[in-house]
Structures are given as structure tokens and as C-alpha cells.
C-alpha positions as a Markdown table, in Angstrom:
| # | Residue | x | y | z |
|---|---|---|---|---|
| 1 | Unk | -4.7 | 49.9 | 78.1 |
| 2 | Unk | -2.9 | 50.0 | 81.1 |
| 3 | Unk | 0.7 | 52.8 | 81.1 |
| 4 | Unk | 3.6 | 51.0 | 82.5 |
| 5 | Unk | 7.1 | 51.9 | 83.8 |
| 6 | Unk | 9.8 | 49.1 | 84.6 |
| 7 | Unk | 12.6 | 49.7 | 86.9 |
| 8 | Unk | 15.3 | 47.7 | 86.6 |
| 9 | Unk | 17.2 | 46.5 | 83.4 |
| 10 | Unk | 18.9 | 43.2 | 84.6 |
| 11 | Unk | 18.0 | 39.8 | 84.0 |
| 12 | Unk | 14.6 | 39.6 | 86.4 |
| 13 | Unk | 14.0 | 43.2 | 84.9 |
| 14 | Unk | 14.7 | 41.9 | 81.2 |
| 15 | Unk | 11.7 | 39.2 | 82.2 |
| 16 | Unk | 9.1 | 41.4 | 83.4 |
| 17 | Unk | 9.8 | 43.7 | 80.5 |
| 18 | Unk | 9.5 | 40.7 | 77.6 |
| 19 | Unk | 6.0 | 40.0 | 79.8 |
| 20 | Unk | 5.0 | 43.5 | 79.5 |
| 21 | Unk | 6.0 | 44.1 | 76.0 |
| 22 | Unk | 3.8 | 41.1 | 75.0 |
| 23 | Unk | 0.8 | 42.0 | 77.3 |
| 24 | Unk | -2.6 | 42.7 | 75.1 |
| 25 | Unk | -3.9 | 45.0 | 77.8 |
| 26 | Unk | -0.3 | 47.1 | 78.8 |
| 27 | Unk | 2.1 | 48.9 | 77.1 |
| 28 | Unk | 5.7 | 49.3 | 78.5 |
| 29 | Unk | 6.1 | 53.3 | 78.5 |
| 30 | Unk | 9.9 | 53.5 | 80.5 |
| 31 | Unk | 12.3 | 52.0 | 81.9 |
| 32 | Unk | 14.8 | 52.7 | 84.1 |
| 33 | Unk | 18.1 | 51.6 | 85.3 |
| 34 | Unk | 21.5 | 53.4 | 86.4 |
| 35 | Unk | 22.9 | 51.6 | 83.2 |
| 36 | Unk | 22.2 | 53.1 | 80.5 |
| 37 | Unk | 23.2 | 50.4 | 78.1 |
| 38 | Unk | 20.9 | 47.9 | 79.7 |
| 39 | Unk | 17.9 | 50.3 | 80.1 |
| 40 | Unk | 18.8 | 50.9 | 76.3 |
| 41 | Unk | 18.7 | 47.2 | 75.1 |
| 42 | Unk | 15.5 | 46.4 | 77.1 |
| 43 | Unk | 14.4 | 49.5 | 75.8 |
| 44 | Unk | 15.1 | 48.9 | 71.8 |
| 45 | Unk | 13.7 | 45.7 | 72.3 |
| 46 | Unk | 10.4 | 46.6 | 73.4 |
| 47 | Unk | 9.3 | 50.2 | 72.0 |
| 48 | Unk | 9.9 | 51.6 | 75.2 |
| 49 | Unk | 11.6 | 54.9 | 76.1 |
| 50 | Unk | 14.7 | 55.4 | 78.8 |
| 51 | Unk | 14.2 | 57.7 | 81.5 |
| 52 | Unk | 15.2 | 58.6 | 84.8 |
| 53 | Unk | 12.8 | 58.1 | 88.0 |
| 54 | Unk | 11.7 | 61.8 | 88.1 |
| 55 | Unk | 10.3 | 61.5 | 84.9 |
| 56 | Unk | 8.0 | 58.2 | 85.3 |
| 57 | Unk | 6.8 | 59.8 | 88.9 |
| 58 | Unk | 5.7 | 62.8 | 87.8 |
| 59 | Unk | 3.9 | 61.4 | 84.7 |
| 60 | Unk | 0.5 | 60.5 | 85.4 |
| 61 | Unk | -0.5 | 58.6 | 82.3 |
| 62 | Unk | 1.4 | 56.2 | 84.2 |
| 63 | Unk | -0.8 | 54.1 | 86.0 |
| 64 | Unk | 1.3 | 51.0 | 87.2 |
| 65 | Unk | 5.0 | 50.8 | 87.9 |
| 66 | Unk | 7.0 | 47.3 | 88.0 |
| 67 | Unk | 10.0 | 47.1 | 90.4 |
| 68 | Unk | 12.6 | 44.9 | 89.6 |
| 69 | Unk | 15.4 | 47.4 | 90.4 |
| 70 | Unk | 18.3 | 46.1 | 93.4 |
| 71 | Unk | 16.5 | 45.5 | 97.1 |
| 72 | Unk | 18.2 | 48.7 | 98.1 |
| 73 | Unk | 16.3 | 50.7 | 96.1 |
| 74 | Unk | 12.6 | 49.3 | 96.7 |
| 75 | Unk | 11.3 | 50.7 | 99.5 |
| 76 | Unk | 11.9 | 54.2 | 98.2 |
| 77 | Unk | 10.2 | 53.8 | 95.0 |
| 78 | Unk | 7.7 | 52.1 | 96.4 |
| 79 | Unk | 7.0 | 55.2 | 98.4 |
| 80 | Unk | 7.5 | 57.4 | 95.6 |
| 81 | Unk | 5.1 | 55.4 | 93.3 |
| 82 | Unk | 2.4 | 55.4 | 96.0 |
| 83 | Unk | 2.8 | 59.0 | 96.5 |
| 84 | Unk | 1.5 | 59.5 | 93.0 |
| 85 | Unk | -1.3 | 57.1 | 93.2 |
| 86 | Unk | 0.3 | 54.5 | 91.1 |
| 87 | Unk | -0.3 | 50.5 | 91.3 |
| 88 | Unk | 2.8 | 49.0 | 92.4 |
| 89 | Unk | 4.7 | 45.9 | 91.3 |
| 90 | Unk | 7.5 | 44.9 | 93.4 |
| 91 | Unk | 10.1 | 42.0 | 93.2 |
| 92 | Unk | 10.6 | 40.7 | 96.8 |
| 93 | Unk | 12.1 | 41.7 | 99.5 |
| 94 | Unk | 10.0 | 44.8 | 100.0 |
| 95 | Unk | 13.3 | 46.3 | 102.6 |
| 96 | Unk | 15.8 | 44.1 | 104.5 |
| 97 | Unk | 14.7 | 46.0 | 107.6 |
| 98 | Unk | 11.3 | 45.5 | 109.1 |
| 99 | Unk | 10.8 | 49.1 | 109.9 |
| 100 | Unk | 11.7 | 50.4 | 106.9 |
| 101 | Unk | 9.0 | 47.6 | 105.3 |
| 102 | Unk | 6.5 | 48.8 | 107.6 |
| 103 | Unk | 6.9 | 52.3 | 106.1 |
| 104 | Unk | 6.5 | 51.2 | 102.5 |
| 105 | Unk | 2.9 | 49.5 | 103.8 |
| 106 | Unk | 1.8 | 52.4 | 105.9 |
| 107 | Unk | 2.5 | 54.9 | 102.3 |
| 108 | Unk | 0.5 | 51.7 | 100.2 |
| 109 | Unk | -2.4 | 51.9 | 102.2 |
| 110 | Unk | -2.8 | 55.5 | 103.0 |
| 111 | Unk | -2.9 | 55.9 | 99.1 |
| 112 | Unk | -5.0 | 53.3 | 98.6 |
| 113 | Unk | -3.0 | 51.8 | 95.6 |
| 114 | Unk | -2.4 | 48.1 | 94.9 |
| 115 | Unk | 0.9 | 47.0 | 95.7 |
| 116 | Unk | 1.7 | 43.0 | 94.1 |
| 117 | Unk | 5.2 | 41.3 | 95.6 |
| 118 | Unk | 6.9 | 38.8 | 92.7 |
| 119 | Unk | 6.1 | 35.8 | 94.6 |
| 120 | Unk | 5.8 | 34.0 | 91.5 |
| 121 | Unk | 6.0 | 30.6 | 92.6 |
| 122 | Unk | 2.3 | 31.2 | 93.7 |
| 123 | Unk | 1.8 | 30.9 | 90.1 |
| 124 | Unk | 3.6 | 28.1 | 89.3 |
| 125 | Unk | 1.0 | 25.9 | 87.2 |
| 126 | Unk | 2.0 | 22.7 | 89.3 |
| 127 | Unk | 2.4 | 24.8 | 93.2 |
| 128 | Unk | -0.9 | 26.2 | 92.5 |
| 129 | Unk | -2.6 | 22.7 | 91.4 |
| 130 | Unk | -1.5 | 21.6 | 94.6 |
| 131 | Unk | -2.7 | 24.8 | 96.4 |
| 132 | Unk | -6.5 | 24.2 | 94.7 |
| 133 | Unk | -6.5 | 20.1 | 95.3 |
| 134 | Unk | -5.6 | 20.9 | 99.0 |
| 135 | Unk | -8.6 | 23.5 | 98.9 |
| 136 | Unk | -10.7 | 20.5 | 96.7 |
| 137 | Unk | -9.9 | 18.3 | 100.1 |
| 138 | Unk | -8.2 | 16.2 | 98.1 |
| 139 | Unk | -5.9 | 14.8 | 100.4 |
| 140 | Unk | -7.7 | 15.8 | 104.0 |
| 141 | Unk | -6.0 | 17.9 | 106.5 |
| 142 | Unk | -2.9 | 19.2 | 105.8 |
| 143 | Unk | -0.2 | 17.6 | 107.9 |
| 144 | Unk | 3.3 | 18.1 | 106.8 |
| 145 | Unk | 5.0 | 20.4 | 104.0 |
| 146 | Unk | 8.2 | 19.5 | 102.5 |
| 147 | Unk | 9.8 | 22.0 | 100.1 |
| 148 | Unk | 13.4 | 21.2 | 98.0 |
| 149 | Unk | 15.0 | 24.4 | 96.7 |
| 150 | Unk | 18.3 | 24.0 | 95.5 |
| 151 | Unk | 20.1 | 26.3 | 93.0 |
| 152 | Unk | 22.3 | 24.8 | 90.5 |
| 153 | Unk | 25.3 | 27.0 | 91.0 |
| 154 | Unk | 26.1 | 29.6 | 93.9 |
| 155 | Unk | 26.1 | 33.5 | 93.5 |
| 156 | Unk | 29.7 | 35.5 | 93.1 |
| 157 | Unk | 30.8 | 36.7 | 95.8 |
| 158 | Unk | 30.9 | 40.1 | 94.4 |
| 159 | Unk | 26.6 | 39.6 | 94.1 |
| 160 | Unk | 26.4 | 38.2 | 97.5 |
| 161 | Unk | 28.4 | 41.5 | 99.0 |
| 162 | Unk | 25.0 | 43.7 | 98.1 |
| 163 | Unk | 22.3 | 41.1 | 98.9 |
| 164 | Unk | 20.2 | 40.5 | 102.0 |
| 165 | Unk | 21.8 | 36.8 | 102.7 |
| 166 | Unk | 20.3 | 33.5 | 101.7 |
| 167 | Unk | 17.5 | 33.4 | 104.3 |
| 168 | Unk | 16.2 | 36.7 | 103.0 |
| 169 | Unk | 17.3 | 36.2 | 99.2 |
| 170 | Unk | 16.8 | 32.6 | 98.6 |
| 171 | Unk | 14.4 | 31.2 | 101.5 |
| 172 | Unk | 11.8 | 34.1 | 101.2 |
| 173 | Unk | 10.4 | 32.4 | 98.4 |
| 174 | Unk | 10.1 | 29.3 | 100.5 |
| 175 | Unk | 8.7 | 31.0 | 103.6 |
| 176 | Unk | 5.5 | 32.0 | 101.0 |
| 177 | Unk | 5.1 | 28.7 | 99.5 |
| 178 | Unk | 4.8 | 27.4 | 103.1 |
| 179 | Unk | 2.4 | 29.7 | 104.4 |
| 180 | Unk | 0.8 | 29.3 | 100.7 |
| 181 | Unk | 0.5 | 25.3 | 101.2 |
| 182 | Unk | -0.2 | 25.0 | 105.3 |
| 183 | Unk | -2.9 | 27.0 | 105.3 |
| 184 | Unk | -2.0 | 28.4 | 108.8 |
| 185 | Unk | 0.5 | 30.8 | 109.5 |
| 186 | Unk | 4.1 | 29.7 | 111.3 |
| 187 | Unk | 4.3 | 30.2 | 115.2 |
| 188 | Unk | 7.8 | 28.7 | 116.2 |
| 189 | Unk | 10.9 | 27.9 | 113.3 |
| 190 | Unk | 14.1 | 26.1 | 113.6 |
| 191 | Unk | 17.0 | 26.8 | 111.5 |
| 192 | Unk | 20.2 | 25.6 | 110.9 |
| 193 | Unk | 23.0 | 27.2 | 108.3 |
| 194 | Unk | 26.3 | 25.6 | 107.4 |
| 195 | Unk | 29.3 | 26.5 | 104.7 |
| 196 | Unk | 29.8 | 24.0 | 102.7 |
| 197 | Unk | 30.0 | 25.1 | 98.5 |
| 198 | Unk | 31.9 | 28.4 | 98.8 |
| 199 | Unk | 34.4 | 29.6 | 101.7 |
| 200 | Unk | 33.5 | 33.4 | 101.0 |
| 201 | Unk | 29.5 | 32.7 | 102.3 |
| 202 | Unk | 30.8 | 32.3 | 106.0 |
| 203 | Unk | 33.2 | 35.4 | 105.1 |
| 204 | Unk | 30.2 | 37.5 | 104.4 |
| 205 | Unk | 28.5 | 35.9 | 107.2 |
| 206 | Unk | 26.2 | 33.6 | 105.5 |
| 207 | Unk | 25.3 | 30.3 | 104.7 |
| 208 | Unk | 24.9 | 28.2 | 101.3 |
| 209 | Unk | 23.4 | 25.4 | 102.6 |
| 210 | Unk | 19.9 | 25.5 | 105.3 |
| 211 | Unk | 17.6 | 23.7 | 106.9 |
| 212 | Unk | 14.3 | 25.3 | 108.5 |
| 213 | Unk | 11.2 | 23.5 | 110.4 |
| 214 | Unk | 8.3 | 25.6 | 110.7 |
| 215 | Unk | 5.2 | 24.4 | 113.1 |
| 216 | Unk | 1.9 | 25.9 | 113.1 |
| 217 | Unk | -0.2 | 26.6 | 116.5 |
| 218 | Unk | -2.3 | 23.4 | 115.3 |
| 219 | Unk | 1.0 | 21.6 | 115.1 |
| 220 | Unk | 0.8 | 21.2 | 110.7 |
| 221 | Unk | 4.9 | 21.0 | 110.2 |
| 222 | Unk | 7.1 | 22.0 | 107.0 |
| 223 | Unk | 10.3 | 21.6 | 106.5 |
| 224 | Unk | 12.8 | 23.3 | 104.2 |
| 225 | Unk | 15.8 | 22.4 | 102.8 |
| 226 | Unk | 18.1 | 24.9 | 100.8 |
| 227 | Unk | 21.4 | 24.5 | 98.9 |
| 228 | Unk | 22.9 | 26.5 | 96.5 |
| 229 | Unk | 24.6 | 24.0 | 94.8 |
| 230 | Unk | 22.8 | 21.2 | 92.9 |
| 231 | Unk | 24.7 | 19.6 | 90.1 |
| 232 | Unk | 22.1 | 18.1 | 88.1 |
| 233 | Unk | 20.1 | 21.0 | 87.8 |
| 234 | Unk | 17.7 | 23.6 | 89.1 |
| 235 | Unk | 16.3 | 21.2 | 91.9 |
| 236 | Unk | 12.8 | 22.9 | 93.0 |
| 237 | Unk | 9.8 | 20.3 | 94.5 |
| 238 | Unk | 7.1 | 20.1 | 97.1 |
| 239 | Unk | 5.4 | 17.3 | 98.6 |
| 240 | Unk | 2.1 | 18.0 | 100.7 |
| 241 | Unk | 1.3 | 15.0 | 103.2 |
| 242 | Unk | -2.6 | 14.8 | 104.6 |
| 243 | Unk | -4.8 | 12.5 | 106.3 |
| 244 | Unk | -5.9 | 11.2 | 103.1 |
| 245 | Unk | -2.9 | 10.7 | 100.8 |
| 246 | Unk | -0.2 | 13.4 | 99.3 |
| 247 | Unk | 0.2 | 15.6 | 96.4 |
| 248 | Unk | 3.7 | 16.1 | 95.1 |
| 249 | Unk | 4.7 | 18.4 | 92.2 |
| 250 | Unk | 8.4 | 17.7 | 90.9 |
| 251 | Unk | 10.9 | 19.1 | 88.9 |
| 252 | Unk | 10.0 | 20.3 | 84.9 |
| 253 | Unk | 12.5 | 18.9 | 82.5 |
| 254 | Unk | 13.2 | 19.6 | 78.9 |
| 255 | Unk | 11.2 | 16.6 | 77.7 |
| 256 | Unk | 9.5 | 13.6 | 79.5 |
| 257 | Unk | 11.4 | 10.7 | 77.5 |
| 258 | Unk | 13.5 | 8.4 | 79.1 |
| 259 | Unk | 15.7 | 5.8 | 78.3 |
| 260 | Unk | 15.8 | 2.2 | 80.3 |
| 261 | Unk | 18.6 | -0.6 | 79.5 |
| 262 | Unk | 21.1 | -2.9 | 80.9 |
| 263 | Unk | 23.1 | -0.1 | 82.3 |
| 264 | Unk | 19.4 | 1.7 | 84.2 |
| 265 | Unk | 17.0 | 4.5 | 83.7 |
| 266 | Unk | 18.3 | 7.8 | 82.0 |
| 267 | Unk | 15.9 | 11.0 | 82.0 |
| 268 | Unk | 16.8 | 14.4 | 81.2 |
| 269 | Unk | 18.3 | 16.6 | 84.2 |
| 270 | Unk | 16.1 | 19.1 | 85.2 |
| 271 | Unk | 15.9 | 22.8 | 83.7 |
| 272 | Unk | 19.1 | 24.3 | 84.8 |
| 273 | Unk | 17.8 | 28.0 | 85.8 |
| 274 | Unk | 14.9 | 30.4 | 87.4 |
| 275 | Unk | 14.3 | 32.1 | 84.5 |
| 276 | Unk | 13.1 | 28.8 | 82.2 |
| 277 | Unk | 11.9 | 26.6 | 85.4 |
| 278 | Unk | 9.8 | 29.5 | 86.3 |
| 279 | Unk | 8.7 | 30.9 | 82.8 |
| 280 | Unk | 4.9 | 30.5 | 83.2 |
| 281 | Unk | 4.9 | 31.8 | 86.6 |
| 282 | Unk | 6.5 | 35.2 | 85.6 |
| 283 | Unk | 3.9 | 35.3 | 83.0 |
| 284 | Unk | 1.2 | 34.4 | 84.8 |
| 285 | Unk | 2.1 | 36.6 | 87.9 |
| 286 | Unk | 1.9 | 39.8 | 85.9 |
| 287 | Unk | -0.9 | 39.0 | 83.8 |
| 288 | Unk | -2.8 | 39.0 | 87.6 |
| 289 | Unk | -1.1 | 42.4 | 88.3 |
| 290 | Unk | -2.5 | 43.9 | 85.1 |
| 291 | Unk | -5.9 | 42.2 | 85.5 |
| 292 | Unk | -6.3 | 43.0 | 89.4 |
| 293 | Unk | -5.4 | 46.8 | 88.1 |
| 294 | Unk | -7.7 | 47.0 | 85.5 |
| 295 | Unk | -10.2 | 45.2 | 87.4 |
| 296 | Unk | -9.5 | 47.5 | 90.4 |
| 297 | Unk | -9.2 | 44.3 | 92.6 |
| 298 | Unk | -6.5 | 43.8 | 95.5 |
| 299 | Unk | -3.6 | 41.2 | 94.0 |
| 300 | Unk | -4.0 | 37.8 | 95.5 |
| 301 | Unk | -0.2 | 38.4 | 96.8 |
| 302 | Unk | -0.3 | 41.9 | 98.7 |
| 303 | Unk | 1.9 | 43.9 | 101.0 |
| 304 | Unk | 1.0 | 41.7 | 103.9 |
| 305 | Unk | 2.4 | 38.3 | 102.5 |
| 306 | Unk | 5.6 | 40.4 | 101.9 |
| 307 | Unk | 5.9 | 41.3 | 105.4 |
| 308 | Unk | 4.9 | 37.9 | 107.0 |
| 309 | Unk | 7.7 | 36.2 | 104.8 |
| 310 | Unk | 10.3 | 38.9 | 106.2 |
| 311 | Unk | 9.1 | 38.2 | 109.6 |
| 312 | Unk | 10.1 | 34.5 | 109.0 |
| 313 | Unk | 13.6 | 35.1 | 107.2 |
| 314 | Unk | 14.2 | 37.2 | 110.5 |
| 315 | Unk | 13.5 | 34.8 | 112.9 |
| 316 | Unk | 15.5 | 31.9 | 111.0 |
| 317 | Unk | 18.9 | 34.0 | 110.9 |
| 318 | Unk | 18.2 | 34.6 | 114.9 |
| 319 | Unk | 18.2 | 31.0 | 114.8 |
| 320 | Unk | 20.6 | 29.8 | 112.6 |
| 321 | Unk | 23.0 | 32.7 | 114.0 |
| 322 | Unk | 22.3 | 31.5 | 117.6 |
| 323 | Unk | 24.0 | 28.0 | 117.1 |
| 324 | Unk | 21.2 | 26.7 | 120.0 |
| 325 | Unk | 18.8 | 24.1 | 118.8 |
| 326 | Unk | 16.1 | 26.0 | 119.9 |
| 327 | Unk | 13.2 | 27.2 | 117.9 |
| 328 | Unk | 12.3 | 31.1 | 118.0 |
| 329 | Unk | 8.3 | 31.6 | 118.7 |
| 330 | Unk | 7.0 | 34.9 | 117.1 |
């Protein structure tokens, strides 16, 4: 049985904790938020106890940690976590800034303690049967990735003021599912960003719709396609072109009936939001965490992945920012 501490008592936060809580081989000791009245519900909810970071830290029955606290706050418990030789799970991004990223990865490894980021599309059941029929050679050599991710609804602006931007936020996720599916890791990207849901993203100096092409040194492509607007529902596919045919995993609706007539063919809209699109995948993510900890194995989605994905959410706001249709070559 494996001692646990949550951070962070918002919605991802009250996710992990329901995943934990339910977990045969963990037990959900803490958890922590500035706001006590969320750290309390999760907390009444699960059997777990409210405390402040000083107090998880410094107890070492606590073996693992889960981060799911603002971005802001990461890269310092990170840090602090690995400090006291405890496995670390960590939502993505590890730090908007590179260097400070690179300083969360230096503590990790001179520790020697796991360190997991919540790429949980990895563990999407359909993403990750395409992932093993590529590796089965089902469909030969990869050629082309296309990726669809389109929120239903944009963010407030009062949640955009304190995030990392839609590239960082929103793409990252994207930016691992492409390295994920291609096999080969990104050497030139494209982007472009326009403003076209919500005035106050080119306020902040962002974008709510995107486009990115990435292109490998072998010349495999991807291409992107971000919005976050989508009125029927939580749009989120991938299609995976070889040189023998292509897989394609679509969007996950509340049933699989539909309806033909005189007037067409009605199906039900997809699944309107992360939290039920992505419901396995959160499970599943964290049961690897626990299982690579108990195991003492390295998580399949390390420090590393974090910092590759960064790199690319980097290079596409040079991009997009530069107005030049020219691609940026890392």
C-alpha cells in the first residue's frame, strides 16, 4: 500500500483524488489546496486529511505525491517532493519557462525518484490501440499524423489571465500525441494563431483558434488543428496515414444508436467535456503511476516527454507570434 498526497482541490484535482480514493494498492493520506473549502470536500469525500505543504514534505510515510495544483506552483513542489525522495505525479506543464523546467529535471534525477507528467491521452484506450497497431505494422510506415482537438466552449477570461496561453495549455497535449504516433521526434514546425471566438484572447495576447505542421528529419508530417470552440461537442480525433492503409480513432459518444429517415442520419453529439471524454485515461494513467512505483519501474511518460512537448509549444508561439510563414527548426 502505497501513502499518497494530492495537491490541488479543483476539478482535475477532484479527478485524481476520486482515482486515488478508489485505488486497491493506494490510500489518499492529504491533500492540499489554498482553499480550504475545496481541500475539505475532496477531503470528506475520500477519508483523507487537509494539510498544508510542510506537513506532506516532511512526512515520510508518504511515498508518492500527485500534482494537480495551478502551473505556477509545479516546479516548486516538484522540487520539494524530490528533495524528500518522493515519487512524483505532475499535471503538465512541468514550468512555462524552460530553465526553470530544466531545474525541476536536474532535482528528479539527482534523487533518483520517478517523476510521471498527466499526459493522459497516452492512455486513452482508442490513441493507444492506434499507438500498438502502428507498432503491430499494421498500416506500414508512418507517413502523416492528423490530430483534431477542439474544445466545446472557450475558457473565462479571468482563467486565461493565469495560464500559459493555448499553445502551452491546450496544444501541449497534442505536441505528445504527435511525438507518441510519428514515432520520430519534430525537427522544423509551422504555426499559425488567429482570434476568432473571444475578443479578450488577442487582449491577453493569445489565440483561440491554431494550426501547426510538424515534420520529422525523415520527412513523416502531422498536422494540428486547435479551436476552442466546437458546438457539437468535445471534438477530439486522430487519423494515422501509412504506406499500407490508416487507423483512425474518433470521437466517444453517449451511445452508438442512430437514427436514419427522410429528413437524414441523426447520432448523438459527442461527449461534451475532458473530464467524461477522457475518464478511462485518467484512470488508467494513475493506475501506471502507482504500479510503476510499486514496481520501482520508470513511468512510460517521464520528465523528458514533458520537456520535449515544452520545447515544441515554444517554438510554435515564435512562430505564430512572428506572422512569417516560415517554419522554426530546433
Amino acid at each position: 500500500m502505497i501513502d499518497a498526497a494530492l495537491f490541488g482541490a479543483g476539478l482535475i484535482g477532484s479527478v485524481h483524488a476520486k482515482n486515488l480514493a478508489r485505488h486497491p494498492g493506494v490510500r489518499l493520506r492529504y491533500v492540499v489546496d489554498p482553499r480550504q473549502d475545496a481541500a475539505e470536500r475532496i477531503a470528506a469525500g475520500t477519508g483523507a486529511e487537509v494539510a498544508d505543504t510542510a506537513t506532506v514534505m516532511n512526512d515520510p510515510s508518504v511515498k508518492a505525491v500527485v500534482i494537480a495544483s495551478a502551473t505556477r506552483t509545479h516546479a516548486e513542489l516538484i522540487i520539494g517532493a524530490a528533495a524528500k525522495s518522493k515519487a512524483i505525479f505532475c499535471e503538465k506543464p512541468i514550468d512555462l519557462d524552460i530553465a526553470r523546467t530544466d531545474q525541476c529535471l536536474a532535482a528528479v534525477e539527482k534523487a533518483g525518484v520517478p517523476l510521471q507528467i498527466g499526459f493522459n491521452r497516452r492512455f486513452d484506450p482508442s490513441f493507444a490501440t492506434v499507438r500498438k497497431r502502428i507498432d503491430a505494422g499494421e498500416i506500414g510506415a508512418v507517413e502523416q499524423v492528423i490530430i483534431t482537438s477542439r474544445d466545446p466552449e472557450p475558457e473565462t477570461e479571468e482563467a486565461l489571465a493565469g495560464g500559459g496561453g493555448v499553445f502551452r495549455e491546450m496544444t501541449i497535449h497534442d505536441f505528445d500525441m504527435a511525438r507518441f504516433l510519428l514515432g520520430e521526434e519534430p525537427v522544423e514546425l509551422f504555426a499559425t494563431g488567429s482570434s476568432l471566438v473571444e475578443p479578450y484572447y488577442a487582449k491577453l495576447g493569445d489565440y483561440d483558434t491554431a494550426m501547426i505542421i510538424l515534420r520529422t528529419a525523415s520527412g513523416k508530417q502531422c498536422h494540428i488543428n486547435n479551436s476552442v470552440r466546437a458546438v457539437y461537442g468535445y471534438d477530439q480525433r486522430i487519423e494515422v496515414h501509412g504506406s499500407k492503409g490508416m487507423l483512425q480513432a474518433g470521437n466517444r459518444t453517449p451511445t452508438s444508436v442512430s437514427l436514419s429517415g427522410e429528413s437524414g442520419i441523426a447520432a448523438d453529439r459527442p461527449l461534451y467535456f475532458f473530464v467524461e471524454r477522457y475518464a478511462d485515461s485518467y484512470e488508467a494513467e494513475l493506475d501506471h503511476f502507482i504500479q510503476s512505483v510499486g514496481a520501482g519501474r520508470t513511468p512510460a511518460v517521464g520528465a523528458a516527454d514533458g520537456r520535449k512537448a515544452m520545447i515544441l509549444c515554444e517554438a510554435a508561439l515564435a512562430s505564430a507570434k512572428s506572422g512569417r510563414f516560415e517554419p522554426v527548426r530546433f
